[in-house]
N, C-alpha and C positions, 0 to 999 in steps of 0.2 A: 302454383298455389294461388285461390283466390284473394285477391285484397281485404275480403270480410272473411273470418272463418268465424262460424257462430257461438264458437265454444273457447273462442278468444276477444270475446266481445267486450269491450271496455266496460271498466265497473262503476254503476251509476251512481255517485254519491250527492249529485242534486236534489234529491226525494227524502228529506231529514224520514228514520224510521226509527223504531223505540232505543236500536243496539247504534245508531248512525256514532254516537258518542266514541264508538270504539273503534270507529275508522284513523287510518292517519291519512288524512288525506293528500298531503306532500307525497309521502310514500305511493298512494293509488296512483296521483298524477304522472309518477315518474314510472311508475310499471305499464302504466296504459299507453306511455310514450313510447318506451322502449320496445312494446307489443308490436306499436301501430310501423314502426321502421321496419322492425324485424320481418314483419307480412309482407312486406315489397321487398323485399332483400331477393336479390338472385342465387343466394346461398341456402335460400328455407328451402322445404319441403315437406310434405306431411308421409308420416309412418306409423300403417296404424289410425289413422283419422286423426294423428297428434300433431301438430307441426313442431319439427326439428330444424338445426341449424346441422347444414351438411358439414361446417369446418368443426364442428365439436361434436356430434355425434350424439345430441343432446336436445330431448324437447327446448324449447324458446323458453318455457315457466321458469324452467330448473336454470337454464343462463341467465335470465331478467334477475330472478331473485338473486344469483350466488357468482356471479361471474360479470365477466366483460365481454363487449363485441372483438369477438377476435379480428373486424379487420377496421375498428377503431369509430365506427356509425356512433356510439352512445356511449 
C-alpha cells in the first residue's frame, strides 16, 4: 500500500469555513494520526480500493474510530 492513499487524506482544518465550528479538532488530530501510522503499517492493505488492517479484517476508518491497534502502534 502506498503511503498516501487519497481517499485517506488528512482532514484539513486550517481553512476556518462557515460549519469549521463543528469540528473537534483534538478528535481530527488524533484520527489523522492514527490514519497516517496505520498507511505504513506492514499489516494494512487495501480491499476494494479501501485500506484494511489484515489483523482485524476491518477497514483502518472503522478501527481509528471504535477500536485499538491490535499490535499496540496507537
Amino acid at each position: 500500500m502506498s503511503n498516501t492513499a487519497p481517499f485517506l487524506l488528512p482532514i484539513d482544518t486550517s481553512t476556518p469555513t462557515e460549519n469549521s465550528f463543528e469540528f473537534d479538532h483534538e478528535k481530527i488530530m488524533v484520527f489523522n494520526n492514527k490514519i497516517s501510522i496505520c498507511s505504513t503499517c506492514e499489516n494494512c492493505n487495501e480491499k476494494n480500493n479501501i485500506p484494511h488492517c489484515n489483523l482485524k479484517d476491518l477497514p483502518l476508518t472503522v478501527i481509528v474510530e471504535t477500536q485499538s491497534c491490535p499490535i499496540g502502534k496507537w
